[in-house]
C-alpha positions as CSV (number, residue, x, y, z in Angstrom):
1,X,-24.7,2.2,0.4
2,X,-27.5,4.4,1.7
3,X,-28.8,2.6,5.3
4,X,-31.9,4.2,7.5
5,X,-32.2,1.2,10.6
6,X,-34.8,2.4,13.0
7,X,-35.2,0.8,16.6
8,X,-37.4,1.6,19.5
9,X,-40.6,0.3,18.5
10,X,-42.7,-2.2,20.4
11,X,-46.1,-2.5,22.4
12,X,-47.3,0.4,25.2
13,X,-50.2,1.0,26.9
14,X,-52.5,4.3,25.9
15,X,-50.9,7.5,27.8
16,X,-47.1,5.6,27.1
17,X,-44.5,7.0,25.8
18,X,-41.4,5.6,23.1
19,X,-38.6,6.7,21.7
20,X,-37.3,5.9,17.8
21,X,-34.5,5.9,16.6
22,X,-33.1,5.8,12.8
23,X,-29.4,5.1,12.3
24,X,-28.5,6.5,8.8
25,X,-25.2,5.3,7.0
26,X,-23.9,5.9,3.5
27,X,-24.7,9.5,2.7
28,X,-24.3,12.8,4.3
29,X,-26.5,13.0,7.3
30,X,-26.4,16.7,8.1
31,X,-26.9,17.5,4.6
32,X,-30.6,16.6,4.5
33,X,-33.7,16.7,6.1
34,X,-35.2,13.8,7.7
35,X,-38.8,12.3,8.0
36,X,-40.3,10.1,10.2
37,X,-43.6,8.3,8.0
38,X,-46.3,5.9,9.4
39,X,-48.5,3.1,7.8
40,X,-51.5,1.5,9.6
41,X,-53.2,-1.5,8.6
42,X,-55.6,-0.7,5.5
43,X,-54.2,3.1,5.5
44,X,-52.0,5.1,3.2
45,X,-49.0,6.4,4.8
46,X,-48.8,9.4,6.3
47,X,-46.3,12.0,7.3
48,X,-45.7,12.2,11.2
49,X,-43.0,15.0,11.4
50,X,-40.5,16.6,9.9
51,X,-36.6,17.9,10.4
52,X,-34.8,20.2,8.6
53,X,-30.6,18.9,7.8
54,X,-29.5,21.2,11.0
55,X,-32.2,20.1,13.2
56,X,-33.6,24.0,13.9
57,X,-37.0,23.6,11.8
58,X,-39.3,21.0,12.4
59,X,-43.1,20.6,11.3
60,X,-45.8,17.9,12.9
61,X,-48.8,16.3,11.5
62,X,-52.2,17.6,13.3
63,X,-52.8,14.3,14.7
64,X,-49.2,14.0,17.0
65,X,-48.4,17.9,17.4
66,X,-48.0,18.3,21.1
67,X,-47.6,14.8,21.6
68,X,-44.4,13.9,19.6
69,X,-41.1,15.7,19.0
70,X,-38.9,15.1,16.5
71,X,-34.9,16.0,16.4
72,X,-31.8,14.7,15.4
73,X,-28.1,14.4,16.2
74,X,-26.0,15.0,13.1
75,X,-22.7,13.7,15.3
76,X,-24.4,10.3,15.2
77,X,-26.0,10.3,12.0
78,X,-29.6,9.7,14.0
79,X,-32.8,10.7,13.9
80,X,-35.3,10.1,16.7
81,X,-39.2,10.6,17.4
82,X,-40.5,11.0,20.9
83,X,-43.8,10.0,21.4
84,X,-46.1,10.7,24.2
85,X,-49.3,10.2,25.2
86,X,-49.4,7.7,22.8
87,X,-53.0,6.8,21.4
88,X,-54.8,3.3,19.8
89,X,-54.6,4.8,16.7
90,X,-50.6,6.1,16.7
91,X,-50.7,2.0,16.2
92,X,-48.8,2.1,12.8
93,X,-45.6,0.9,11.7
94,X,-43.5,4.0,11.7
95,X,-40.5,4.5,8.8
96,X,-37.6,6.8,8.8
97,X,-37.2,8.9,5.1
98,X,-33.9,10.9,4.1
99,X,-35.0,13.6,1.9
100,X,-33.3,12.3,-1.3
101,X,-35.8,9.3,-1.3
102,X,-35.0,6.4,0.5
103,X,-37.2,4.4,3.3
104,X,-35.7,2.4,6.3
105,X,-37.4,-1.2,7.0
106,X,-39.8,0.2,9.5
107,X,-40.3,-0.5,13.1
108,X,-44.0,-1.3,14.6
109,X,-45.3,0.8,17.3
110,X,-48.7,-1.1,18.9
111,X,-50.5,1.0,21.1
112,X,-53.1,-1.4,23.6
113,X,-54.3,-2.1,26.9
């Protein structure tokens, strides 16, 4: 069955930096384009950034271009998100999306002093 397991989230200080990762099982990897969504507290969620199935197109939100960078490995079925110069409100938890329409659990990402 179709598995999206993302790791790397946790607590940083503003200016940080993390790395996710999403571990896909089940389906194709390199046949689809990959997503990383976030949800904070009280919000709807939101598209961060987006990869296309070969990893050679990619499109950002407003709010992280510059700061995040999205890409993927297709030889290890993963997807990652680099995030710098992380902010208070990139606080969110962050969920990996295959393009046929399915949602890992989500990992948080807590951005404090």
């Amino acid at each position: 069955q179709v598995q999206l397991v993302e790791s790397g989230g946790g607590l940083v200080q503003p200016g940080g930096s993390l790395r996710l990762s999403c571990a896909a099982s089940g389906f194709t990897f390199s046949s689809y384009a990959m997503s990383w969504y976030r949800q904070a507290p009280g919000k709807e969620r939101e598209l961060v950034a987006r990869v296309n199935s070969y990893g050679g197109s990619t499109m950002y939100a407003g709010s992280v271009k510059g700061r995040f960078t999205i890409s993927r490995d297709n030889a290890k079925n993963t997807v990652y998100l680099q995030m710098n110069s992380l902010k208070s409100e990139d606080t969110a938890v962050y969920y990996c999306f295959v393009a046929f329409g399915r949602w890992g659990q989500g990992t948080q990402v807590t951005v404090s002093s």
